[in-house]
N, C-alpha and C positions, 0 to 999 in steps of 0.2 A: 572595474569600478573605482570611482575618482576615495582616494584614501581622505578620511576625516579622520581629525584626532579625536581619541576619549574626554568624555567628559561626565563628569559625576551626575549631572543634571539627566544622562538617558534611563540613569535607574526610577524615573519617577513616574508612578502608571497614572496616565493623565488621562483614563476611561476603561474601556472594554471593548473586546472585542466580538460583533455578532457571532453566532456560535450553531452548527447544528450539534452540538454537546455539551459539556460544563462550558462554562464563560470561561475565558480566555483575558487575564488582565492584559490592558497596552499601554507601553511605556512607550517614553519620548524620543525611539530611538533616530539615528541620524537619516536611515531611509526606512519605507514599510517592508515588512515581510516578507511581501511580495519579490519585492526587489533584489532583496539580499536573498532568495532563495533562489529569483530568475539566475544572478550574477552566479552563484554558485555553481549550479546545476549547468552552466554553460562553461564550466571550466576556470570561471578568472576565482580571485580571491574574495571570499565574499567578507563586509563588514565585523559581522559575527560570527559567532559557529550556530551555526542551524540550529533549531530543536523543531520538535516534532510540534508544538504551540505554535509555529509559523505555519504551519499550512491546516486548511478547515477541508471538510471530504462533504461531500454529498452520496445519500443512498437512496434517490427519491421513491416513492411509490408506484411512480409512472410504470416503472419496472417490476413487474411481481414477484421477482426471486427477492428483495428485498425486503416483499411481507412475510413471504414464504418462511426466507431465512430468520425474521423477527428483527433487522438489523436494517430498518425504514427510518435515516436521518436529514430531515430538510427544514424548512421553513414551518417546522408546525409542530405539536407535541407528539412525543415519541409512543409508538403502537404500545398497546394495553395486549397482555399477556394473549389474551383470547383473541384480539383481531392477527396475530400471529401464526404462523404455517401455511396448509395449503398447498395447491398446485404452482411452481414456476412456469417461467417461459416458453417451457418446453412439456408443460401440464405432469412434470414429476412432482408425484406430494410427498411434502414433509411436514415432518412434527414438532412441535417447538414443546420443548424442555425447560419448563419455568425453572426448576432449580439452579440449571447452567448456563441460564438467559438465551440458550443458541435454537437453533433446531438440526434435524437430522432427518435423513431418507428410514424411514421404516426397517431396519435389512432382514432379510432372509428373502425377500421377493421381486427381486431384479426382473427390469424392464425388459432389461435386454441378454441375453444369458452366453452370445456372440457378436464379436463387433460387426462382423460380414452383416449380419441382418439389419443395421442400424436403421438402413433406407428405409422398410417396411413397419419397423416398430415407432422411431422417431420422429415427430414432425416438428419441421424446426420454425420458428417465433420471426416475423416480421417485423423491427422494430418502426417503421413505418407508420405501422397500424397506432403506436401508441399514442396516450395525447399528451405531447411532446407539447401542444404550448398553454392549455391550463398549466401545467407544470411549470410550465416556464414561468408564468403569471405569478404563482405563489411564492416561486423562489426569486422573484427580481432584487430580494433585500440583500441575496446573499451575496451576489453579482459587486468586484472591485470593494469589499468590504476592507482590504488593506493585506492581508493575510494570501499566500498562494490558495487557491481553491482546485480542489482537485475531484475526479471522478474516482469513484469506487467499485470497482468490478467485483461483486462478491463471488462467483465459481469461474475459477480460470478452466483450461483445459483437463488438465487432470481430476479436479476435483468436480469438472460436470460429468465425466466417464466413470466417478464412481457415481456421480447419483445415478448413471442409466444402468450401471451392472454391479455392483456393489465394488466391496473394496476389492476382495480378493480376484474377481472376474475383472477389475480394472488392470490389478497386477500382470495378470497373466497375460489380458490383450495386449499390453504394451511390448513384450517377451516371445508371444507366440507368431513366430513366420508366417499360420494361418491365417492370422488377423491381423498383422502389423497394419498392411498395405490398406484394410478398412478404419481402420483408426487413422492413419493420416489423410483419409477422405473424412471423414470424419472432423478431426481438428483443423482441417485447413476451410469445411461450413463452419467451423466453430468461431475460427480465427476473422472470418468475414463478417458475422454476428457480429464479434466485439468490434471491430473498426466503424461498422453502422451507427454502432448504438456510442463510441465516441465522438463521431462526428455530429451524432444530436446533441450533444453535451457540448461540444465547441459550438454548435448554434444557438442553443436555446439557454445554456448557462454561461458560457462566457469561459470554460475551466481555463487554468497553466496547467496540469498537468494531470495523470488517473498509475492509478495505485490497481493492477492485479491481484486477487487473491488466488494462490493456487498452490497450496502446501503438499511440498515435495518429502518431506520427513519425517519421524516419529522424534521422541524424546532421547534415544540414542544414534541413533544413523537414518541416512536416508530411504527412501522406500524401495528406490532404484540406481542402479548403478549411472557413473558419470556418462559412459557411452550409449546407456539407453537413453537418459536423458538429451542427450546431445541430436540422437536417430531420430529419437519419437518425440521432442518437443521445442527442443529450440530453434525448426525452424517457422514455427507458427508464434513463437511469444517474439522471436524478432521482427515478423512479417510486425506485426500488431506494434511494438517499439517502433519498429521506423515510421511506420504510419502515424504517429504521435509526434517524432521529431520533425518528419517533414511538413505539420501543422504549427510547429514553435511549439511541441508541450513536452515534458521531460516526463517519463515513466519509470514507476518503480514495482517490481515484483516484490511481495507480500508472502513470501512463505518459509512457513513456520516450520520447525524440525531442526536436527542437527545436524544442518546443511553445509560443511564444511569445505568437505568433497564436491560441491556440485558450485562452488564458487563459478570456476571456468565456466560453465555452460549460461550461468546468470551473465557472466561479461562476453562469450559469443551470442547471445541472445540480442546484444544492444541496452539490456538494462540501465539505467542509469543511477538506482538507489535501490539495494535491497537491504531491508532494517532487519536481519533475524533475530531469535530468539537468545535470551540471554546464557543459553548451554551452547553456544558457538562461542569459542576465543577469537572476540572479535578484536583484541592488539595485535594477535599473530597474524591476522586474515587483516588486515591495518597495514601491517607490517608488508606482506605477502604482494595483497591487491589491489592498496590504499591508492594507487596513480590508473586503476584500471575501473575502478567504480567506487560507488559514492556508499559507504556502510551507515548503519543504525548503529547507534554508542549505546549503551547499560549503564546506568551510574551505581555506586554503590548506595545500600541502606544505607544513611547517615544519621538514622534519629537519633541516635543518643549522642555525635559526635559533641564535641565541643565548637565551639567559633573555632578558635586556633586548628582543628583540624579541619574543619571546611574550607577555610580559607588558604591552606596548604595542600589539599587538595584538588582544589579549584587552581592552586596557580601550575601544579601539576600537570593538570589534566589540559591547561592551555598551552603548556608549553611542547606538552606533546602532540597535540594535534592542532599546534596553528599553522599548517598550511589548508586547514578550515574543508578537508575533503571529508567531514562526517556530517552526522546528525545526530544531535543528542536526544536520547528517549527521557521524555517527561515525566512520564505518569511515577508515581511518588515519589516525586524529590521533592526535598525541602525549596522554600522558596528562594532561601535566601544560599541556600548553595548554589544554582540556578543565574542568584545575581551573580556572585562573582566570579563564578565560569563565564558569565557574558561579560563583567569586567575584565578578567584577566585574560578572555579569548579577543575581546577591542583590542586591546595594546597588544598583543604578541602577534594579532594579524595587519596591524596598523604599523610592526616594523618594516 
């Protein structure tokens, strides 16, 4: 990407950005969003350092794991507590938990109680059948809004195998020699599902890029070891990654835990951003596999900072990562921290 100098006038938000969520201010920057996320994500130096306010997600309706889930964002106002849960794609019902805004599979009553049986209990969802262009219809506002726009996969592999046999039965089929061999028949219908259902999203919405969800962790370690991981899943999340690069869109895996360990298998998968959770040391795993994939950044609380500590922070946190290979996580940072991480990330990427 052609290098612009900084200049004080990008900090000036000269509207808004369309939004399937909170609005998103936009500033005057020297290119859109888009752009400096494309240039990123392709390896050169992008203008700024990412944050997670450059790119907007879609979770349409079109798809019913996304009422199911309670987590239905598009062109329209967001589902009311009771139009929430329900049957998915695959007619597993779940419960939506107004307290925790999510939902969940019922457990103690698994669908499936063996993976070998999956053929006879499971029937798998046609994304064909859907109506893929009333959808379209509604969402045409979202379509080149300036922001990268991305698909959202809410149950990747692992976490549709617990909805079909709960958690502990998911554990075990990914582990037992009985079943291995049925769960990678299994995940690899899974894997062809998702490529379908991105390919309607490169047609009917226009996306750059789709965001997996499929949480590999708990809030200490992961669920599963690096080599099971490696046996039993990554070669269906890279099948599903290449298929996304070799459309022009950059994919990122979504899962949450403390996946420290399970780095490697995110970058033999093809991933090209995984954001984890803020209990991963993500300057060491920076440090580690900052030339091998694209990480999620954590900012510090800063409410009560002073100016003079934001802004020493900010020139910090530019100096350490201006070869611009992250993404800064947004959600509650101040705003004006914000600016001068994107001030001081201009100039340190603009040397």
């Amino acid at each position: 990407m052609k290098r612009i100098p900084y200049s004080d006038d990008e900090l000036k938000i000269v509207g808004e950005y369309i939004s399937t969520m909170a609005p998103v201010p936009k500033y005057n920057t020297p290119v859109t969003p888009k752009e400096n996320i494309a240039a990123w994500v392709k390896g050169e130096k992008p203008l700024w350092i990412p944050t997670t306010d450059d790119i907007m997600f879609i979770t349409p309706r079109v798809i019913v794991d996304n009422i199911a889930r309670g987590f239905a964002f598009e062109n329209m106002p967001p589902l009311k507590p009771e139009e929430c849960g329900g049957p998915d794609m695959f007619g597993t019902q779940w419960v939506f938990v107004e307290q925790v805004g999510g939902s969940m599979v019922r457990p103690g009553n698994p669908r499936l109680l063996d993976a070998n049986d999956w053929k006879e209990v499971i029937t798998l969802p046609d994304p064909d059948t859907f109506d893929w262009e009333s959808s379209a219809k509604l969402n045409a506002p979202l379509k080149d809004s300036g922001r990268s726009f991305q698909a959202m996969l809410l149950n990747g592999l692992f976490e549709r195998l617990i909805s079909f046999m709960d958690f502990e039965g998911a554990v075990m089929a990914l582990i037992d020699d009985d079943q291995k061999d049925a769960v990678h028949d299994l995940f690899s219908h899974l894997a062809d599902i998702h490529i379908k259902i991105i390919d309607k999203h490169i047609e009917y919405y226009g996306i750059d890029g789709v965001t997996m969800h499929d949480d590999w962790g708990s809030q200490r370690a992961p669920f599963f070891s690096l080599a099971t991981a490696e046996e039993m899943l990554v070669p269906y999340v890279r099948r599903i990654a290449d298929h996304c690069h070799e459309k022009g869109l950059w994919f990122q895996q979504h899962s949450c835990g403390k996946n420290e360990m399970l780095v490697p298998a995110y970058i033999d998968a093809h991933v090209d951003i995984w954001n984890g959770q803020p209990m991963n040391d993500k300057y060491m795993l920076y440090d580690k596999y900052g030339d091998q994939i694209l990480l999620g950044i954590d900012l510090p609380d800063m409410t009560d900072a002073s100016d003079e500590e934001v802004d020493k922070f900010a020139r910090e946190f530019a100096e350490k990562f201006k070869k611009g290979n992250v993404i800064i996580n947004t959600r509650g940072a101040r705003r004006d921290l914000l600016d001068a991480i994107y001030k001081y990330g201009r100039i340190a990427l603009n040397q």
